[in-house]
N, C-alpha and C positions, 0 to 999 in steps of 0.2 A: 546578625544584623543589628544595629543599633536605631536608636528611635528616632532620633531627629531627619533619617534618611529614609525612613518608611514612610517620609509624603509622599518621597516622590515613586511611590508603588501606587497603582490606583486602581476600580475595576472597572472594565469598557465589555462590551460586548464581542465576545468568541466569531471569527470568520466562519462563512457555512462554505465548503469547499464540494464541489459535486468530480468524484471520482471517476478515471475512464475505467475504470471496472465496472463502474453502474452505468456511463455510456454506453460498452457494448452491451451489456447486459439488455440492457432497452432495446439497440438495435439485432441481436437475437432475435426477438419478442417480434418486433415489425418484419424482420424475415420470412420467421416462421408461420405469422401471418398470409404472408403477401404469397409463399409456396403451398399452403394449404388451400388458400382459398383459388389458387388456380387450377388445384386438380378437381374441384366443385364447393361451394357454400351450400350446399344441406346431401344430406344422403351421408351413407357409410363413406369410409377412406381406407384404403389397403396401406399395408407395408410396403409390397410392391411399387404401389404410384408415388409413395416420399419417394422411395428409391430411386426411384425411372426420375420425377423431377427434381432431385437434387442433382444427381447426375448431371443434366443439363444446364446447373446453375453453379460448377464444382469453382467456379473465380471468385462468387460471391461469398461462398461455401468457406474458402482458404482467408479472405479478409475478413470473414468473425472471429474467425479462430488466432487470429492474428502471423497466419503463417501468406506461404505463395506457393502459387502452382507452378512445378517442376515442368520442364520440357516433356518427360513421359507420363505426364497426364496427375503425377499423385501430389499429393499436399504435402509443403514438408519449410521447415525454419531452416535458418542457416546450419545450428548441429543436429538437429535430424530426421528420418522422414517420417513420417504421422502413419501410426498402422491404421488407420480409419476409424469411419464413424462407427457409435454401437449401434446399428439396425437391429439387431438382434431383442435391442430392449422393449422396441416398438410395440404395440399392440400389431396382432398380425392382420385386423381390421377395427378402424376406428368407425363410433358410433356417427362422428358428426365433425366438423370443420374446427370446433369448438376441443374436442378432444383432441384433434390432431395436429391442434398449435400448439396443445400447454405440453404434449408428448414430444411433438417434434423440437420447441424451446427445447426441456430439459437433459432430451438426447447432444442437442448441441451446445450447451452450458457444458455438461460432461466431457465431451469430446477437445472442448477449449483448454477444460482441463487440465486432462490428460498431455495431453501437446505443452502446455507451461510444463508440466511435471516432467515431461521426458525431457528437456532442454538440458546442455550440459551445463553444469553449474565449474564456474574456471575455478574459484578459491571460497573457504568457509576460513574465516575467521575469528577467533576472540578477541573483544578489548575490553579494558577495563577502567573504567571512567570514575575521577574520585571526583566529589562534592566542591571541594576546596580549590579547584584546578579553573582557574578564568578559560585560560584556553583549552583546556581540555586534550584531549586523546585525538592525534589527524589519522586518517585513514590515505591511500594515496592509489588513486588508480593506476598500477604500471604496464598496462595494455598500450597498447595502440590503438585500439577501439574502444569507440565507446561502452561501458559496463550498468545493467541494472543491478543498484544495491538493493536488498531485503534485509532490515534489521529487527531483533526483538530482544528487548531490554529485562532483565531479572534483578531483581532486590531493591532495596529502598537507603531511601538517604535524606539527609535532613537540612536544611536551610536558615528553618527560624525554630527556635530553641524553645520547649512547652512554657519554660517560665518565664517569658517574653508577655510583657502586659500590657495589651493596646487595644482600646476596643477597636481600631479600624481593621487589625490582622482576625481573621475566622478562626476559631480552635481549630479548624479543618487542613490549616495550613504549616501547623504549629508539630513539633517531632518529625520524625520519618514518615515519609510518602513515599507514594509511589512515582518513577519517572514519567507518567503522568504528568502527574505534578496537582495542582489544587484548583480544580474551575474553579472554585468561590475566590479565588486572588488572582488575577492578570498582571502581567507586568509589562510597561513597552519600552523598560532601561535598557533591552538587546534590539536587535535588529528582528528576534522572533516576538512576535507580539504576542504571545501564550503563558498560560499559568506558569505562577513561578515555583519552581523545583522541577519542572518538565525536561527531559534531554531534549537538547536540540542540536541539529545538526546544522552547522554553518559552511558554506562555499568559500571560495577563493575570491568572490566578489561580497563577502562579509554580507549576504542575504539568505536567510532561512531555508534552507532547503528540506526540512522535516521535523518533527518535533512528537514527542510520545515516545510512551514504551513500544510502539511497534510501529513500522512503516517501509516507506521505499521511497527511492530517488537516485534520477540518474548521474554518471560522471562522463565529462568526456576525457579522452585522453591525457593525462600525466595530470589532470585534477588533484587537487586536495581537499577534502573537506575534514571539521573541527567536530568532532562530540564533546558534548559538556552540559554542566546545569545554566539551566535559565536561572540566574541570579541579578544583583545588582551590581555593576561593577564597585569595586572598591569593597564591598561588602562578602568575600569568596572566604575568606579566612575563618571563619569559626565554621561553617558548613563540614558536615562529619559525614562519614559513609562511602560506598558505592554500588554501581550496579556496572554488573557484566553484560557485554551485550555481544550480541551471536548472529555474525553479519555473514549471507550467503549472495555471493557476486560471480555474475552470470552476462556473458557478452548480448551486448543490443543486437 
């Protein structure tokens, strides 16, 4: 990068993004609640009575987990069916309504789990992304259905050079980073508005769709989307390095 172009690099403040990972997680939580406190608010809690009132509640049950109830009664995603809940982790009677949320939450945080983890996963890929590259490495959905990508980025690569001298660049930003990239320097010369040396991953509509060494984001049908460093345009050329990244893609 050369200096007369590092004005137009500047720092703003970082987006705070609230994840639907941590949505359901919350709604768990008020679940588990709302079925605890029906079988009583004070006194002991059987294993038994979760059981008997989950049972009763198995629709609600299936949309935490993010799955649907089958015509014969059991939970189960498009590839496959869910061996059930762990009752077995239960306390086989709880002290108090109190115990029997934060128990029955973590049996069903697990159980979500497990059900992500059985899902068939269609392709695992590698690509590999150089520093220097504007457009970067496309990736290209060939489904006919929509697909969740999972990505996670490994090794480091460089942007602005250590012996670059400017008090407005942070030594922090200066050699090899990580795809990360450098909270203490933002950039908004892309369409990703995030630290710069960050991978980001661009859509077919030239808007951000993810950015970090690790994340996810979905594609629809015959999509393309762009891996690359968040840089300056025009500025790609001295940028050294890369990082491999190790994408697992799985039908919505």
């Amino acid at each position: 990068m050369n200096k007369s172009t590092l004005a137009c690099i500047f720092m703003t403040f970082a987006s705070v993004y609230v994840s639907a990972y941590g949505e359901s997680l919350n709604d768990i939580s008020k679940f588990a609640k709302e079925m605890c406190d029906e079988i009583r608010t004070e006194g002991k809690i059987t294993r038994t009575e979760i059981e008997a009132q989950l049972g009763g509640n198995m629709g609600g049950v299936a949309k935490l987990l993010g799955a649907s109830m089958g015509i014969d009664g059991r939970i189960k995603t498009e590839n496959t069916d869910f061996s059930g809940l762990p009752y077995n982790e239960l306390s086989k009677e709880m002290s108090s309504a109190r115990q029997c949320r934060k128990e029955l939450s973590t049996m069903l945080i697990k159980g979500r789990q497990e059900l992500r983890s059985d899902e068939k996963t269609e392709n695992d890929e590698l690509l590999k992304v150089w520093a220097n590259s504007i457009q970067g490495v496309s990736y290209l959905n060939k489904t006919s259905g929509y697909a969740q990508v999972d990505f996670e980025a490994r090794g480091t690569w460089l942007a602005i050079p250590e012996d670059i001298s400017d008090s407005d660049i942070p030594e922090t930003a200066k050699g090899y980073i990580s795809p990360n990239g450098d909270p203490n320097f933002l950039s908004n010369t892309t369409t990703c508005n995030v630290p710069l040396g960050a991978l980001i991953v661009i859509g077919n509509d030239y808007k951000c769709k993810a950015y970090g060494a690790k994340g996810s984001f979905e594609l629809e049908p015959g999509e393309t989307v762009y891996f690359s460093m968040n840089d300056v345009d025009g500025l790609y050329t001295d940028n050294q390095g890369y990082v491999d990244i190790q994408l697992a893609v799985s039908k919505k």
